[in-house]
C-alpha positions, -999 to +999 in steps of 0.1 A: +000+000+000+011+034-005+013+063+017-021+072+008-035+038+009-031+027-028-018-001-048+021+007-054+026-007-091+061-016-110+064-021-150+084-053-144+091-053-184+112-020-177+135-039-153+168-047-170+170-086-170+210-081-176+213-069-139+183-085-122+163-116-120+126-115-129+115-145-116+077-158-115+069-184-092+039-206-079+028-203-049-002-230-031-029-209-020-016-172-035-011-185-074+018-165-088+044-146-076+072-122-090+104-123-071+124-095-085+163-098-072+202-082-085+222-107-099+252-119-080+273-102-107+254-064-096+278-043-080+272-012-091+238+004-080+215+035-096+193+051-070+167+045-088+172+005-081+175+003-047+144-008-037+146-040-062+167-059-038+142-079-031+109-072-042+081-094-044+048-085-071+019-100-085+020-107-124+007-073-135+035-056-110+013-049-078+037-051-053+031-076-023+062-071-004+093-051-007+126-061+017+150-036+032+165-015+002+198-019-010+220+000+012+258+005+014+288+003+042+305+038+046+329+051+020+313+029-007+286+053-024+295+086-020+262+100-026+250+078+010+277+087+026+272+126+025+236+117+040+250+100+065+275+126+073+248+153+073+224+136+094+256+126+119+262+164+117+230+171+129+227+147+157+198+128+140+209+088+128+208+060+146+233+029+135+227-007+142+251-033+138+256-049+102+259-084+104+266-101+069+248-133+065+218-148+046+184-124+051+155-142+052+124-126+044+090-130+060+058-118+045+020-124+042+004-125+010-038-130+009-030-147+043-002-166+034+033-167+050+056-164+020+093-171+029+122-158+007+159-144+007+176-117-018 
């Protein structure tokens, strides 16, 4: 849902398939799911993208469930980094500890617990 309480929509034909996986897949009691993920070769990110780390749709793009956006460690995307400097300037961030390590993903679709990783 969006802010305002509507449906939050993707083209999922505009996503570049050279740099991310489209993947539909069946699941019992929902029907068919999108998985939209970077391929393990993406390394370098557009703002624009990070919120398709791990995005799950509905075949005409209604999206069901998105996972924490892409982010990035200090000093690797300077464009983050002089948010995070500002808001650290201005007293206003809170950091939690980064553990690396598989991220698994719960949501519920029309009542369904739908498990997935990036």
């Amino acid at each position: 849902m969006g802010a305002g309480g509507g449906t939050v929509r993707v083209n999922l034909g505009d996503i570049n398939r050279e740099e991310f996986v489209v993947e539909p897949r069946h699941h019992e009691g929902i029907g068919t799911l999108v998985l939209v993920r970077p391929k393990k070769n993406k390394h370098r990110w557009g703002q624009h993208e990070l919120w398709l780390r791990s995005l799950l749709c509905r075949e005409d793009g209604e999206v069901v469930s998105c996972g924490f956006p892409k982010f990035f460690n200090h000093g690797e995307d300077p464009a983050s980094d002089i948010i995070t400097e500002a808001g650290l300037a201005g007293g206003n961030v809170l950091m939690t500890e980064k553990v690396d390590g598989s991220l698994v993903i719960r949501s519920v679709v029309d009542g369904v617990v739908v498990l997935r990783t990036r």
